[in-house]
PQR file of N, CA, C, O and H, with PARSE charges and radii, in Angstrom:
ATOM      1  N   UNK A   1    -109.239 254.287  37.351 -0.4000 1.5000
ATOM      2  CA  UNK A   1    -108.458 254.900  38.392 -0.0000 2.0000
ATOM      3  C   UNK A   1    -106.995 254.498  38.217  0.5500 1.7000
ATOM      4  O   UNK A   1    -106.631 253.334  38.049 -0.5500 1.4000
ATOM      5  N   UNK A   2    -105.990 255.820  38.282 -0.4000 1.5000
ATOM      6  CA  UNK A   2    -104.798 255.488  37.997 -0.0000 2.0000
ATOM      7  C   UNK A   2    -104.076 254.529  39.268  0.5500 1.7000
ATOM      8  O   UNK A   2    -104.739 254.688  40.293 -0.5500 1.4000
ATOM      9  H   UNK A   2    -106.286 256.766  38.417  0.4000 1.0000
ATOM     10  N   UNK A   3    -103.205 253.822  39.428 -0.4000 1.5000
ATOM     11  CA  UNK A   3    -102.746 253.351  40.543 -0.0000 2.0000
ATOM     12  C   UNK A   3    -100.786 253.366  40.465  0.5500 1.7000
ATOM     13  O   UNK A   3     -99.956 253.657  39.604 -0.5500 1.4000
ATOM     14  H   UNK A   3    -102.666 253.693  38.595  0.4000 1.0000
ATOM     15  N   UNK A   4    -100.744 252.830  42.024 -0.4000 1.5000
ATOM     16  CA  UNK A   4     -99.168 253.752  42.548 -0.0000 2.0000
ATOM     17  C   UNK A   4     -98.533 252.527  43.028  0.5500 1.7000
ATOM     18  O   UNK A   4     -98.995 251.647  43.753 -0.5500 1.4000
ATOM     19  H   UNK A   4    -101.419 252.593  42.724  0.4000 1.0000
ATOM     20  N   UNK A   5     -97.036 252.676  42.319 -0.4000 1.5000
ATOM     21  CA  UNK A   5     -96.535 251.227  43.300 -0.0000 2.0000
ATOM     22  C   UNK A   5     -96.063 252.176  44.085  0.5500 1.7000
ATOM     23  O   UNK A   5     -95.799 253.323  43.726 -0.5500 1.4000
ATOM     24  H   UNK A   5     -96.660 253.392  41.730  0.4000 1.0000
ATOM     25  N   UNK A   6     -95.895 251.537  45.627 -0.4000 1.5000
ATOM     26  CA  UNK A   6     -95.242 252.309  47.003 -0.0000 2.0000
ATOM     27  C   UNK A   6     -94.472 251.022  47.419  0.5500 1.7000
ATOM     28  O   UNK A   6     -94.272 249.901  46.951 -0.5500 1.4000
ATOM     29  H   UNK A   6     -96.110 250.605  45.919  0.4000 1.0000
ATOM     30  N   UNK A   7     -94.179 251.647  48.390 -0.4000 1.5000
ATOM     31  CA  UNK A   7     -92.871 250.712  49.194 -0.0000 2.0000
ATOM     32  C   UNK A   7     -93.161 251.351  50.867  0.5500 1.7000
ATOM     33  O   UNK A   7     -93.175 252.507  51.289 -0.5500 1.4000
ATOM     34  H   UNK A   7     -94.342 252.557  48.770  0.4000 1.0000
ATOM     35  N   UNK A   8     -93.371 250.027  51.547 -0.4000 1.5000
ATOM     36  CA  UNK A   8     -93.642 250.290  52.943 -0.0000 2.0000
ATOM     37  C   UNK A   8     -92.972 249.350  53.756  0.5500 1.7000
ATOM     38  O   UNK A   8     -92.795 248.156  53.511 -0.5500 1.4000
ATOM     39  H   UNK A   8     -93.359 249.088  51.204  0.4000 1.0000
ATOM     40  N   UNK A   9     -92.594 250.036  54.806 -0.4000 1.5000
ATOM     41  CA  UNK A   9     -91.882 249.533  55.912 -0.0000 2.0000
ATOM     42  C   UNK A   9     -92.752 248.870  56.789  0.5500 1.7000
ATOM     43  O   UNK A   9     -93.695 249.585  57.126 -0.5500 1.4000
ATOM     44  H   UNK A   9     -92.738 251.005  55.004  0.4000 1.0000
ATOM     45  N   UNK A  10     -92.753 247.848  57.228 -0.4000 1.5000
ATOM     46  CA  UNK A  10     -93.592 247.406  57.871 -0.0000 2.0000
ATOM     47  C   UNK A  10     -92.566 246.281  59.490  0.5500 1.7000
ATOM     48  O   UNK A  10     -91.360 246.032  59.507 -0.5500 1.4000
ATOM     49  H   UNK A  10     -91.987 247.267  56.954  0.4000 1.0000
ATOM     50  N   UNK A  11     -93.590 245.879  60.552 -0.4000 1.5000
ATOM     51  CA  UNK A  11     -93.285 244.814  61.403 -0.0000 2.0000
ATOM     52  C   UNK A  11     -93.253 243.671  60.757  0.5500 1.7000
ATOM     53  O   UNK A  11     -94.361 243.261  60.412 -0.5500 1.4000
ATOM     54  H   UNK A  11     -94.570 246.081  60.539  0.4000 1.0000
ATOM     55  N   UNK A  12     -92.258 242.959  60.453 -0.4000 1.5000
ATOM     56  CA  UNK A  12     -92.016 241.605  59.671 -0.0000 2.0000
ATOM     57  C   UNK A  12     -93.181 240.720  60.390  0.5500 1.7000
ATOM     58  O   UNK A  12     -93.945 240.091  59.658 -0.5500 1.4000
ATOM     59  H   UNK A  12     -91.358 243.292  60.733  0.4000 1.0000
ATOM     60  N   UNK A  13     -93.336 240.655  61.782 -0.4000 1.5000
ATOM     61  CA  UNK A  13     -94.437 239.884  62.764 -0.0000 2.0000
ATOM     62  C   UNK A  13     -95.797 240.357  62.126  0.5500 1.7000
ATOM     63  O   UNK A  13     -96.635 239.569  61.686 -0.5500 1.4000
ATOM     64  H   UNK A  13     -92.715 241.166  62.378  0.4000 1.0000
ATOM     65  N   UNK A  14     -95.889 241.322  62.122 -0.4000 1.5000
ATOM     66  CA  UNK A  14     -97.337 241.962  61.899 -0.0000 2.0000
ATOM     67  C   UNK A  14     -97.608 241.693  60.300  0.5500 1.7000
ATOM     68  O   UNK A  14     -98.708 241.225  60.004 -0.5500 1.4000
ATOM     69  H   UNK A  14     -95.209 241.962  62.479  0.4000 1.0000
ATOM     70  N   UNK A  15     -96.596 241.983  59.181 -0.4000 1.5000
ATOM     71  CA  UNK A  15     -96.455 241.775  57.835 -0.0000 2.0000
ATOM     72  C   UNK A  15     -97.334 240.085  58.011  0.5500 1.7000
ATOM     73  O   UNK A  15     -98.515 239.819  57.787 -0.5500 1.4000
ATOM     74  H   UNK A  15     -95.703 242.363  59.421  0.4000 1.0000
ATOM     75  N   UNK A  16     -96.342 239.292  58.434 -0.4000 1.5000
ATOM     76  CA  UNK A  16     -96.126 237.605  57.916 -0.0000 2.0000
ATOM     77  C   UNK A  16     -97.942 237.275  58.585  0.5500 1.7000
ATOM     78  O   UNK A  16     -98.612 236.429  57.992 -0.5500 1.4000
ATOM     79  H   UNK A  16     -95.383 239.508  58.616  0.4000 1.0000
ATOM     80  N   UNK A  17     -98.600 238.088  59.907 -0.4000 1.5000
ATOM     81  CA  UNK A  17     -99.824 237.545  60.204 -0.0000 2.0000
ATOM     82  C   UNK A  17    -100.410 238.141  59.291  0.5500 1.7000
ATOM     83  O   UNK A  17    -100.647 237.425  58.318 -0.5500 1.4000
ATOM     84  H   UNK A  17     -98.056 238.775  60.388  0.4000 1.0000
ATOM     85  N   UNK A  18    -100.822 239.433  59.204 -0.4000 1.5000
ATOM     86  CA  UNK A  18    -101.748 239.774  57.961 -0.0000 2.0000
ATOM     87  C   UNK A  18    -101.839 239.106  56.945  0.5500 1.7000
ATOM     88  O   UNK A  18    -102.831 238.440  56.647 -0.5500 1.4000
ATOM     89  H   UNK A  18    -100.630 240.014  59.995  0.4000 1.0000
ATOM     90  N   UNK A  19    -100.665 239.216  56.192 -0.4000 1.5000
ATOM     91  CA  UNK A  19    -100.227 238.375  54.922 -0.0000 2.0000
ATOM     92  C   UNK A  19    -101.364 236.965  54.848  0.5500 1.7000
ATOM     93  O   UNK A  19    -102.048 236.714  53.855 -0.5500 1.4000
ATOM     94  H   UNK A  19     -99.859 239.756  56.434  0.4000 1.0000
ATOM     95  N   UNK A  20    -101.366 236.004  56.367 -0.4000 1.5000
ATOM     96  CA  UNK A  20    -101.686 234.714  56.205 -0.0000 2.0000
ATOM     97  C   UNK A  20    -103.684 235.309  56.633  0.5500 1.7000
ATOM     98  O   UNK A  20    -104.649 234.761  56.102 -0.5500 1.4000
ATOM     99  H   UNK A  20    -100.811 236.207  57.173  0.4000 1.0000
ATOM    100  N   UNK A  21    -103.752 235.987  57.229 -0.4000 1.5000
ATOM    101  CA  UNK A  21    -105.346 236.945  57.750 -0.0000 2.0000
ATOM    102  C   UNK A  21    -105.981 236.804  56.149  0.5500 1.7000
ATOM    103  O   UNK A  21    -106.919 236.097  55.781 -0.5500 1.4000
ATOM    104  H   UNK A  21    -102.967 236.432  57.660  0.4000 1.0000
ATOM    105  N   UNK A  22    -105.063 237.802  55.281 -0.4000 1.5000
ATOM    106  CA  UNK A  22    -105.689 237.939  54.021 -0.0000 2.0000
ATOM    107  C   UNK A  22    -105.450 236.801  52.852  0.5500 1.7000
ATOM    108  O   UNK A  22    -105.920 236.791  51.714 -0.5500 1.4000
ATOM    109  H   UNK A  22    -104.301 238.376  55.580  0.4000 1.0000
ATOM    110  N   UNK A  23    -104.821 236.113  53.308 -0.4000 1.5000
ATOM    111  CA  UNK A  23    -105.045 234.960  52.514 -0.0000 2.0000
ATOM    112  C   UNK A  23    -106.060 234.186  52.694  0.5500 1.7000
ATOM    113  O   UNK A  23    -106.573 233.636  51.719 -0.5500 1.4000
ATOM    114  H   UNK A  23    -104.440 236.122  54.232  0.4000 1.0000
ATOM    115  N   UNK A  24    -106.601 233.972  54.111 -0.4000 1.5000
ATOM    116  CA  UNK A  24    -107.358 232.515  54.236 -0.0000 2.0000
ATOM    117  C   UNK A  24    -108.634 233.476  54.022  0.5500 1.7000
ATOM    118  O   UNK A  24    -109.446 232.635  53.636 -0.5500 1.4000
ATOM    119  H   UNK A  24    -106.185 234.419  54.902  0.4000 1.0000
ATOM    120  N   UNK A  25    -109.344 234.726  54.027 -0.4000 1.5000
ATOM    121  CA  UNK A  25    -110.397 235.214  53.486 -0.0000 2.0000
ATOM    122  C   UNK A  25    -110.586 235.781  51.695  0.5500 1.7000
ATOM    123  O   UNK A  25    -111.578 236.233  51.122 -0.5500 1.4000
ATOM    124  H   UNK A  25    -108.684 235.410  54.341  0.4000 1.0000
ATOM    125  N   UNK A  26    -109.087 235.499  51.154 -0.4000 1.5000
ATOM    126  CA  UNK A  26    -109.109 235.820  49.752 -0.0000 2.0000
ATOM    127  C   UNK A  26    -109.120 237.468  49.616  0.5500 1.7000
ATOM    128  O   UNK A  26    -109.781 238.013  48.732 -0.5500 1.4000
ATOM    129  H   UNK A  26    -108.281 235.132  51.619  0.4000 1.0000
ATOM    130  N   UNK A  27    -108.354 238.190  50.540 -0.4000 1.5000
ATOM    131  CA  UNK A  27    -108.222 239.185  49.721 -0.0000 2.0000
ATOM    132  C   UNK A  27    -106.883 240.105  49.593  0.5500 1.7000
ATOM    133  O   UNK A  27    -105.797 239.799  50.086 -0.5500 1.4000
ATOM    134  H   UNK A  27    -107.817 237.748  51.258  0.4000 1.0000
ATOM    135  N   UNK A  28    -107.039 240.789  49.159 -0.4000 1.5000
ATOM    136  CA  UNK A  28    -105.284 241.737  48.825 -0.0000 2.0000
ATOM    137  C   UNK A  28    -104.628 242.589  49.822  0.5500 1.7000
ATOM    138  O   UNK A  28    -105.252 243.229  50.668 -0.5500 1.4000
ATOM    139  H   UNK A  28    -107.921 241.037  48.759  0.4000 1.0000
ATOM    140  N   UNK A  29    -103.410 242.581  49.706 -0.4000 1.5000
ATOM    141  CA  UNK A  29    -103.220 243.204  51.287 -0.0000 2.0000
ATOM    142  C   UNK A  29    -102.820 244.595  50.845  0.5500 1.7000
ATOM    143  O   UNK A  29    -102.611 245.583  51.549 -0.5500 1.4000
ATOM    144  H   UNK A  29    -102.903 242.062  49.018  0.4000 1.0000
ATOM    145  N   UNK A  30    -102.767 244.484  49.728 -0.4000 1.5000
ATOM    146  CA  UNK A  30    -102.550 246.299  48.970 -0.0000 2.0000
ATOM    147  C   UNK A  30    -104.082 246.622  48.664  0.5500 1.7000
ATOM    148  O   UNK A  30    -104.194 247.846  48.599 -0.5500 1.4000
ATOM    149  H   UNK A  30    -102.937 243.681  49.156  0.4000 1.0000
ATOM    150  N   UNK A  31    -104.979 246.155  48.509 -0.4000 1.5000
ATOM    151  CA  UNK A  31    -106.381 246.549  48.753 -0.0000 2.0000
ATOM    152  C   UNK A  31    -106.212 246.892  50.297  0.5500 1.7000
ATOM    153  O   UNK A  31    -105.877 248.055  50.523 -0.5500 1.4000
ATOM    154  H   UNK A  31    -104.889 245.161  48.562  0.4000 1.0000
ATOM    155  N   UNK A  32    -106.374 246.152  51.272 -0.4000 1.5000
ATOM    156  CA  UNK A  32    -106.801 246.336  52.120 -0.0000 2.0000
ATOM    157  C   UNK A  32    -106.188 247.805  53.521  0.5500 1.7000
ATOM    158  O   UNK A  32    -106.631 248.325  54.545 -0.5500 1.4000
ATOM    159  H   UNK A  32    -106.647 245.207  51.088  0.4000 1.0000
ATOM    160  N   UNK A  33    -104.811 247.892  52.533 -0.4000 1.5000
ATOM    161  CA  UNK A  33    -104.398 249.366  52.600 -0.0000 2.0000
ATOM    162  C   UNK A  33    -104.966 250.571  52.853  0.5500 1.7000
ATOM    163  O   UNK A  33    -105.151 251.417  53.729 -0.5500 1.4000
ATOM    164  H   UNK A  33    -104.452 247.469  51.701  0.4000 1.0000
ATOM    165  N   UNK A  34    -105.245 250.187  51.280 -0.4000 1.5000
ATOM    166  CA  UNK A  34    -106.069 251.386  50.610 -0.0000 2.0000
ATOM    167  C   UNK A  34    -107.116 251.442  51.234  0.5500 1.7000
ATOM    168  O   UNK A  34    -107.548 252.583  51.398 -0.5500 1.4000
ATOM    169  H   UNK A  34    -105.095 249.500  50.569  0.4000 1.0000
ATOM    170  N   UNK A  35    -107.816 250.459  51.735 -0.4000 1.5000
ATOM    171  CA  UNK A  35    -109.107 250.883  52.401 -0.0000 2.0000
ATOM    172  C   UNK A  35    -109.044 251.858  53.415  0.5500 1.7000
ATOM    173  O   UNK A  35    -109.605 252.946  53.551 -0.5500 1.4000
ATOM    174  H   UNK A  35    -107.465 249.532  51.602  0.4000 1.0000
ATOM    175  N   UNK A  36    -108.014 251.054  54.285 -0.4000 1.5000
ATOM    176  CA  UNK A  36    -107.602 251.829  55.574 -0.0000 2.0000
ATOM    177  C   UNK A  36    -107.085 253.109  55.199  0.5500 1.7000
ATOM    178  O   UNK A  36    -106.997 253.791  56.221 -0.5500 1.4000
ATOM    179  H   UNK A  36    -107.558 250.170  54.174  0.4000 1.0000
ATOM    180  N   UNK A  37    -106.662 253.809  54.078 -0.4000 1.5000
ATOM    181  CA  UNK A  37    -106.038 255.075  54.111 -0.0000 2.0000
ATOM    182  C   UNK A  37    -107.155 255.417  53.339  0.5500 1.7000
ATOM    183  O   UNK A  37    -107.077 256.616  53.069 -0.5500 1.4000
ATOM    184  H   UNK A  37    -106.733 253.255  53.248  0.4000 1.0000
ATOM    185  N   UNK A  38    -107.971 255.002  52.952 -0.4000 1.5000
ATOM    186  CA  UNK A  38    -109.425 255.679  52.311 -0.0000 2.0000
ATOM    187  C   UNK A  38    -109.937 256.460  53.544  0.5500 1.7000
ATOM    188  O   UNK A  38    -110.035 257.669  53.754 -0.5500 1.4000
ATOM    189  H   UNK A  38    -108.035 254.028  53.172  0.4000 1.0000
ATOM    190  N   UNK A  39    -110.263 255.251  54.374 -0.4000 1.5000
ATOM    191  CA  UNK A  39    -111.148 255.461  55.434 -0.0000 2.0000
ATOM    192  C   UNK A  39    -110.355 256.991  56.723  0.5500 1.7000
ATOM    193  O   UNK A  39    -110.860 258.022  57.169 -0.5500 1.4000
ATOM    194  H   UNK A  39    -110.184 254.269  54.203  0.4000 1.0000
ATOM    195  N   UNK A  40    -109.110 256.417  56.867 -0.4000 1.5000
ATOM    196  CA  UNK A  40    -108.577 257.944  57.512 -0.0000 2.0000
ATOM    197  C   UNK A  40    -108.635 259.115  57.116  0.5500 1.7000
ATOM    198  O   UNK A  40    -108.601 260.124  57.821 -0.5500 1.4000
ATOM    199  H   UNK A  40    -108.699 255.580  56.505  0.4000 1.0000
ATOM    200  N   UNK A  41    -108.768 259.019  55.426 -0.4000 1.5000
ATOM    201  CA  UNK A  41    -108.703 260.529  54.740 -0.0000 2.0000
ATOM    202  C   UNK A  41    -110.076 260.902  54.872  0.5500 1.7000
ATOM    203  O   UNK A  41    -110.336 262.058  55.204 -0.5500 1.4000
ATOM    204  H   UNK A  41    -108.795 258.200  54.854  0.4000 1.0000
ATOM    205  N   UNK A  42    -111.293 259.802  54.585 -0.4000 1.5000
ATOM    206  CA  UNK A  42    -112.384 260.515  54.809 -0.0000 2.0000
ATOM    207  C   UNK A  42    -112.859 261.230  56.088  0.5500 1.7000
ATOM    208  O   UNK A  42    -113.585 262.225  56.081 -0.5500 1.4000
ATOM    209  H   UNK A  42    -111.082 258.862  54.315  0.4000 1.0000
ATOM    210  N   UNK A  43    -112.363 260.607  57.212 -0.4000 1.5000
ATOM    211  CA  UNK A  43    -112.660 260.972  58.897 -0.0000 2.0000
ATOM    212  C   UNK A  43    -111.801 262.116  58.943  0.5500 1.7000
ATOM    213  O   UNK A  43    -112.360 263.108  59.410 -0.5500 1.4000
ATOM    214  H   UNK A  43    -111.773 259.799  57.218  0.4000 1.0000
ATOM    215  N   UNK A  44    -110.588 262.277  58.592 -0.4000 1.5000
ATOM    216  CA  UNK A  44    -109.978 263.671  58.536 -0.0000 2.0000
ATOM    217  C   UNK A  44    -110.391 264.721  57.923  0.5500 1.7000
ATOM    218  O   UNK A  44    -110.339 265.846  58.421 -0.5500 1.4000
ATOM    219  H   UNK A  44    -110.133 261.471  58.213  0.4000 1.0000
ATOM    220  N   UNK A  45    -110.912 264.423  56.611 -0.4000 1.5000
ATOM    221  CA  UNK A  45    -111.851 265.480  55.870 -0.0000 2.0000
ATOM    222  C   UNK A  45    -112.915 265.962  55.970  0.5500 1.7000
ATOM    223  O   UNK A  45    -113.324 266.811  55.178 -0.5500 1.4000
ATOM    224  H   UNK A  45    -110.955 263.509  56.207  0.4000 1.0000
ATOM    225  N   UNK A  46    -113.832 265.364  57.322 -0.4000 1.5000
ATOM    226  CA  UNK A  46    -114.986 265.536  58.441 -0.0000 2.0000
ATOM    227  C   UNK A  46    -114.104 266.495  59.180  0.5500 1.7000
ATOM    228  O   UNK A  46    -114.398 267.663  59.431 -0.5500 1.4000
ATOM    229  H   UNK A  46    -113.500 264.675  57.966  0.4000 1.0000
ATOM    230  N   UNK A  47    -113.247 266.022  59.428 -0.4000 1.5000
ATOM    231  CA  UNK A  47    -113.224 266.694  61.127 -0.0000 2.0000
ATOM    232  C   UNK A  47    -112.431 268.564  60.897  0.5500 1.7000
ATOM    233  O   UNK A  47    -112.467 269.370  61.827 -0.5500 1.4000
ATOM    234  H   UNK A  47    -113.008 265.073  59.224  0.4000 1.0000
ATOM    235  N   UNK A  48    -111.961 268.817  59.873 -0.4000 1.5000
ATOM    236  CA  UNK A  48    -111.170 269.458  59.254 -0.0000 2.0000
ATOM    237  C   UNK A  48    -112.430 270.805  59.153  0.5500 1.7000
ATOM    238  O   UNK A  48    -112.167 271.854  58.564 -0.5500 1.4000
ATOM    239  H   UNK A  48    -111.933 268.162  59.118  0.4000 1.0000
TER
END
């Protein structure tokens, strides 16, 4: 699978907790993105 660098604006507050969320469980916070925009495209592509 090809992959994309992006650039996102984010809440510096909300950034710096996640950031430390996905650290202390070991995982990526550009994974955990993608999940979340996985998961919206599939529920939109239901409802469509």
């Amino acid at each position: 699978m090809e992959s994309k660098n992006i650039t996102l604006r984010v809440n510096s507050k909300l950034y710096d907790g996640y950031k430390q969320f996905c650290k202390k469980k070991g995982l990526l916070i550009s994974r955990q993105v993608e999940i979340m925009m996985e998961k919206q495209f599939k529920e939109r592509q239901k409802n469509d």
